[in-house]
N, CA, C and O of each residue as an XYZ file, in Angstrom:
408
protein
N    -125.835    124.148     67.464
C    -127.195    124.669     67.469
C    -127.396    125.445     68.763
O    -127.102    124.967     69.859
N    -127.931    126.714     68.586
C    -128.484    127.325     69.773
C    -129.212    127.223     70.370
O    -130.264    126.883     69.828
N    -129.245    127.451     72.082
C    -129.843    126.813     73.484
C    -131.431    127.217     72.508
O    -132.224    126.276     72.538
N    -131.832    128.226     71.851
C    -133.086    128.751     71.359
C    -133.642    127.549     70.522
O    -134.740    127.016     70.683
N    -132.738    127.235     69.651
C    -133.153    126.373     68.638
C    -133.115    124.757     68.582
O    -133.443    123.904     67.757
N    -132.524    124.769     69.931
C    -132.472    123.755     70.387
C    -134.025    123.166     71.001
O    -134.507    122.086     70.659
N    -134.702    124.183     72.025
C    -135.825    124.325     72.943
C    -137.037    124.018     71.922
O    -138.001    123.264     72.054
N    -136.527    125.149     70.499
C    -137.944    124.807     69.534
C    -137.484    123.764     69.239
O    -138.619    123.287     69.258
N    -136.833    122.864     68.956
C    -136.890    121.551     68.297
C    -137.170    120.668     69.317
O    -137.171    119.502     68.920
N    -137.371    120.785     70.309
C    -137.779    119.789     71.124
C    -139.135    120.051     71.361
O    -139.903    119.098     71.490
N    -139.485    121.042     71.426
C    -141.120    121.108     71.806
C    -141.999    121.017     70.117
O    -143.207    121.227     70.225
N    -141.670    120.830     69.141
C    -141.793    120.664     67.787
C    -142.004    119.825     67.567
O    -143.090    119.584     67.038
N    -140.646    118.369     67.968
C    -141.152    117.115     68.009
C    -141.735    116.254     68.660
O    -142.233    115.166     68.371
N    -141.575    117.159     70.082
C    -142.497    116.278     71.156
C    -143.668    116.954     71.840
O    -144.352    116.210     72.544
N    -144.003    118.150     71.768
C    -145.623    118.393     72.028
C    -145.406    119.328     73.302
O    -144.286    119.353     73.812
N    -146.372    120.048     73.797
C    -146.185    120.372     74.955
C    -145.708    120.212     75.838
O    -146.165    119.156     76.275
N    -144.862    120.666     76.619
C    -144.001    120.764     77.827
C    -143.095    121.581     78.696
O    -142.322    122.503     78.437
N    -143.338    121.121     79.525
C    -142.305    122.684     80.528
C    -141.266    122.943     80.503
O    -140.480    122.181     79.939
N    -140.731    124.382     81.232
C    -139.146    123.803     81.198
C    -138.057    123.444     81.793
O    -136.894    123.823     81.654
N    -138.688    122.443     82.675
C    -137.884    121.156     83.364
C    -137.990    120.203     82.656
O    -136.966    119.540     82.822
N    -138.794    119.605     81.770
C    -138.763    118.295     81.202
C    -137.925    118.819     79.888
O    -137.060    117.979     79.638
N    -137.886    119.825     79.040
C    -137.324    120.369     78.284
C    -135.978    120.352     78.743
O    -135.128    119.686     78.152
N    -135.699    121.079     79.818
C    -134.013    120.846     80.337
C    -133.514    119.325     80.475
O    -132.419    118.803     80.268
N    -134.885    118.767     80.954
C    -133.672    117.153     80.925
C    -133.551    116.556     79.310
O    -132.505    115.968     79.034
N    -134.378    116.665     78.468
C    -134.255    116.447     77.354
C    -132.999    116.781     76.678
O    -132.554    115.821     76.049
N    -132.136    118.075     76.599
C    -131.273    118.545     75.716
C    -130.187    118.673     77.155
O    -129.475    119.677     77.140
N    -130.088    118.096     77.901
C    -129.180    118.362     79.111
C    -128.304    119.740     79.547
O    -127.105    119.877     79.789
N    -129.404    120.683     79.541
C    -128.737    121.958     79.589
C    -129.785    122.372     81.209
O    -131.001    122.246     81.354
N    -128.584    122.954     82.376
C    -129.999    123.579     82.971
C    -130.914    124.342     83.218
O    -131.369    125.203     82.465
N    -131.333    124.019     84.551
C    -132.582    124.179     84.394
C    -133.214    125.698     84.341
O    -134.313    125.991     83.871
N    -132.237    126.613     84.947
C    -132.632    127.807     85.128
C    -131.907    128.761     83.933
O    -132.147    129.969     83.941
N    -130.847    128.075     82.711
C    -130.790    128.619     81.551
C    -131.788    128.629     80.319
O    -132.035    129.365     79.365
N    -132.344    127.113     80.977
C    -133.918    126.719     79.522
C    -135.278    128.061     80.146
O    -135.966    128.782     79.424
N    -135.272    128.002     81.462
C    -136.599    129.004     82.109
C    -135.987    130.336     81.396
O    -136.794    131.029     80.776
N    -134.691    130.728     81.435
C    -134.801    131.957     81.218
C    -134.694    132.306     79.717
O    -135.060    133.320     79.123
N    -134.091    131.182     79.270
C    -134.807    131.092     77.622
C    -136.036    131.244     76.941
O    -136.394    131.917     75.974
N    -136.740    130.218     77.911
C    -138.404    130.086     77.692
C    -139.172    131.430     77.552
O    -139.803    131.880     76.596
N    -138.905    131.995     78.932
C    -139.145    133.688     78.816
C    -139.229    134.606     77.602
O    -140.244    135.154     77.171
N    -137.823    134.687     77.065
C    -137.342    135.254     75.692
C    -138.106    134.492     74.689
O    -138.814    135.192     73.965
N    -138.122    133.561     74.533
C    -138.988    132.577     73.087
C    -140.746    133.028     73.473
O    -141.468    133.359     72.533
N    -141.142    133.008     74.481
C    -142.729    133.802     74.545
C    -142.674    134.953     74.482
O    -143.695    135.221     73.849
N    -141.885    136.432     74.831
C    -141.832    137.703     74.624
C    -141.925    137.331     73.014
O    -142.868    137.725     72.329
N    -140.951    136.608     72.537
C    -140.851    136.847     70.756
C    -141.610    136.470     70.335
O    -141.925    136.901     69.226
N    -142.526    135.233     71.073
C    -144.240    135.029     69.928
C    -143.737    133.183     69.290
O    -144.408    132.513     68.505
N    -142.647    132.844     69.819
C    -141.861    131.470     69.567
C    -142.927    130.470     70.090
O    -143.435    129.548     69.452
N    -143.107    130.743     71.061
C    -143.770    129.661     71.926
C    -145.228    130.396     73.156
O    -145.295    131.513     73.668
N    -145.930    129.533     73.235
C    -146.919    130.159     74.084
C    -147.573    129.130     75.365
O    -147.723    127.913     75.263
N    -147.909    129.969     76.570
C    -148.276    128.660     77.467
C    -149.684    127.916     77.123
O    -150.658    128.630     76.885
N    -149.788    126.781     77.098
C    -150.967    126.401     77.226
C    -151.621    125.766     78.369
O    -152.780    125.381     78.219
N    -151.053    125.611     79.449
C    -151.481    125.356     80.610
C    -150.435    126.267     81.939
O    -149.210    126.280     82.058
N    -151.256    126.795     82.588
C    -150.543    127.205     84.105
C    -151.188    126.553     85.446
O    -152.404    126.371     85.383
N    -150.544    126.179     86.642
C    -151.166    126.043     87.339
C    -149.823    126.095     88.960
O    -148.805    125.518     89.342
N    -151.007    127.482     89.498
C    -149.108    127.788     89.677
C    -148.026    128.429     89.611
O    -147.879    129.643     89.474
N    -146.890    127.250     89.753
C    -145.699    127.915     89.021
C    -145.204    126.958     87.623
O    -144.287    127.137     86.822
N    -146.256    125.870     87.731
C    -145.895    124.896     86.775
C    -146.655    125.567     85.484
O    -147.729    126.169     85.501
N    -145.976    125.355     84.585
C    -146.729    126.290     83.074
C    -145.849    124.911     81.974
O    -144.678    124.531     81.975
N    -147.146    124.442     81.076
C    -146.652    124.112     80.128
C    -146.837    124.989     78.839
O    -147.894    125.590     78.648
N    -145.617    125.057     77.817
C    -145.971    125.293     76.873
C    -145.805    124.591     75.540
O    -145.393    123.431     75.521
N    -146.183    125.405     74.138
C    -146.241    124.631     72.711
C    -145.523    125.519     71.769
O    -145.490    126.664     72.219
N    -144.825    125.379     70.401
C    -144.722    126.205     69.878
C    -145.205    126.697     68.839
O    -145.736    125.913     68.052
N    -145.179    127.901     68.567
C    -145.878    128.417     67.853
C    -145.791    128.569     66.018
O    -144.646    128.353     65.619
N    -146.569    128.821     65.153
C    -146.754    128.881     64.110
C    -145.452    129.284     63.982
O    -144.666    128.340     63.896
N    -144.905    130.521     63.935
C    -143.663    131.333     64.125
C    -142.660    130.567     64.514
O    -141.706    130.185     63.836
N    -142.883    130.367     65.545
C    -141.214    129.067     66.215
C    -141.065    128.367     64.969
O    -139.988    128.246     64.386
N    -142.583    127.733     64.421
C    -142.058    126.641     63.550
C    -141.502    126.642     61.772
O    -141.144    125.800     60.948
N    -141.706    128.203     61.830
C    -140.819    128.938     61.001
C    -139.767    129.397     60.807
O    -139.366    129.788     59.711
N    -138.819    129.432     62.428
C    -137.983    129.799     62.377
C    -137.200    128.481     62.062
O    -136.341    128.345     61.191
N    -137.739    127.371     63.090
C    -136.722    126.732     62.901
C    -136.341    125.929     60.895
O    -135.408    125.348     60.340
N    -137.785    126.433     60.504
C    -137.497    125.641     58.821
C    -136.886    126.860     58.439
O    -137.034    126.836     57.217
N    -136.299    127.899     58.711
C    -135.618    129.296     58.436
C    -134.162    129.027     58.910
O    -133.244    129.642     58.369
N    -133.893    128.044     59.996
C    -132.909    127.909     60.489
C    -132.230    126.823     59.679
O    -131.031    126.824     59.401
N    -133.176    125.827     59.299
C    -132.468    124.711     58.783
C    -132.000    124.784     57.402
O    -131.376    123.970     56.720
N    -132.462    125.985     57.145
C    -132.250    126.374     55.657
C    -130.745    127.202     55.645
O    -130.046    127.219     54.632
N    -130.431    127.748     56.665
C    -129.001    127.940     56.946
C    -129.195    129.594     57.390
O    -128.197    130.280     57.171
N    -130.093    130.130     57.846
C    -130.397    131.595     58.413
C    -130.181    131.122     60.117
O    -130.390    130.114     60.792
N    -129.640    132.495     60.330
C    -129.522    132.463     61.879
C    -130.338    133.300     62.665
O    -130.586    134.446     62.290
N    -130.771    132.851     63.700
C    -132.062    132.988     64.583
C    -132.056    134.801     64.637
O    -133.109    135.423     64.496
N    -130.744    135.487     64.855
C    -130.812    137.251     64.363
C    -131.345    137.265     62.963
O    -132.428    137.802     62.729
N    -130.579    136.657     61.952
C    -131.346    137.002     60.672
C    -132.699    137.248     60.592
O    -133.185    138.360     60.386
N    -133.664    135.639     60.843
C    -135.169    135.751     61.371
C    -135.801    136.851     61.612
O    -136.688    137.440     60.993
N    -135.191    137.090     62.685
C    -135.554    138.267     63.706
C    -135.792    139.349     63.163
O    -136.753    140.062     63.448
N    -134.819    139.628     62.194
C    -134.464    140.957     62.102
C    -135.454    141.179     60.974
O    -135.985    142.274     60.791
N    -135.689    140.104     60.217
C    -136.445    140.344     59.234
C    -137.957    140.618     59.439
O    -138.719    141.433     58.919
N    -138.116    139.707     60.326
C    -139.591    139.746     61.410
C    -139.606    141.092     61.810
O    -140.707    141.640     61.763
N    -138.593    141.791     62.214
C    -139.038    143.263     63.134
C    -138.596    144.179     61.844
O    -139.315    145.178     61.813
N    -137.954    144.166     61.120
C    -137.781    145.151     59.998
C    -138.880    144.805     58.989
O    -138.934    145.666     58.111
N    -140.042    143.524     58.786
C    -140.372    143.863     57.866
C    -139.737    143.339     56.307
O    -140.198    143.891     55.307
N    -139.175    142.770     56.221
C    -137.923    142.577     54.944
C    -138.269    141.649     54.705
O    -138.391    140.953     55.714
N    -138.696    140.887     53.294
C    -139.235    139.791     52.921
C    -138.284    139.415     51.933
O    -137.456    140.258     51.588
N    -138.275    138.522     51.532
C    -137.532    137.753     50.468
C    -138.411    137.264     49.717
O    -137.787    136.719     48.807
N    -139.456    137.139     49.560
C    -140.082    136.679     48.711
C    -140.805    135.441     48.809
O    -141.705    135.106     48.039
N    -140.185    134.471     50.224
C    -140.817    132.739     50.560
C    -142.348    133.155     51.299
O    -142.793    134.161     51.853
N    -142.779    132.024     51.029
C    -144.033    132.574     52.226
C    -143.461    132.121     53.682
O    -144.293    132.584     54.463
N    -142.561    131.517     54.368
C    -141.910    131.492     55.280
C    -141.576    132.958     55.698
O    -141.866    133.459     56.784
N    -140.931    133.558     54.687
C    -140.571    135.564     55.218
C    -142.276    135.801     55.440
O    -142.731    135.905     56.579
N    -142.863    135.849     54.627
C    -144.584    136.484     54.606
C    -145.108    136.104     55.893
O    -145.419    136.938     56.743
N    -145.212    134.866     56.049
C    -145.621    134.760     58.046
C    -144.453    134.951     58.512
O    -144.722    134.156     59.413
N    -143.449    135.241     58.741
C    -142.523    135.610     59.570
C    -142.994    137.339     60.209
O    -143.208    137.774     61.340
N    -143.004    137.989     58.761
C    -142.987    139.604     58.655
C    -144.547    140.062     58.932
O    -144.902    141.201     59.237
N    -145.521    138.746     58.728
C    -146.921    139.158     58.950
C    -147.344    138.878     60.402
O    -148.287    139.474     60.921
N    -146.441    137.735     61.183
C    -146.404    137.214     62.478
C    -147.726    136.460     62.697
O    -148.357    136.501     63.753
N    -148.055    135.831     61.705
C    -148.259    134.377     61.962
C    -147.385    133.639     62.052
O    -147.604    132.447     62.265
């Protein structure tokens, strides 16, 4: 599983959090999960809900939590993507908020 899909499944099942407590969770570090985190909020994955600081927690989003039931279905996090930025539906309502970005 990827460092990406890894991050949404942890903030999925456990709720808000940063990403230091996120790095000790999946034992990856700390400055590969931050610069992950980055990339998963540019894409609309995840969003902060608290800053204060440099400390920022975040949650994930409607979207994150599409990808990852997109992921578990056996699509890979480019597939998603691509479908999300091209537009390309398949027909699930999973593609429909993907491509509508909810």
């Amino acid at each position: 599983m990827s460092l990406m899909l890894r991050i949404l499944e942890v903030l999925k099942t456990s709720g808000p959090l940063g990403p230091g407590d996120v790095a000790q969770r999946i034992g990856a570090p700390r400055y590969r999960v931050l610069s992950t985190f980055h990339c998963l909020k540019d894409l609309g994955l995840i969003e902060e809900v608290y800053s204060k600081g440099s400390y920022k927690i975040y949650t994930i989003t409607l979207v994150g939590r599409t990808v990852i039931e997109e992921a578990e279905k056996g699509g890979s996090i480019q597939s998603i993507l691509e479908k999300a930025v091209l537009g390309v539906s398949g027909g699930s309502e999973a593609d429909a908020q993907i491509s509508s970005g909810i």
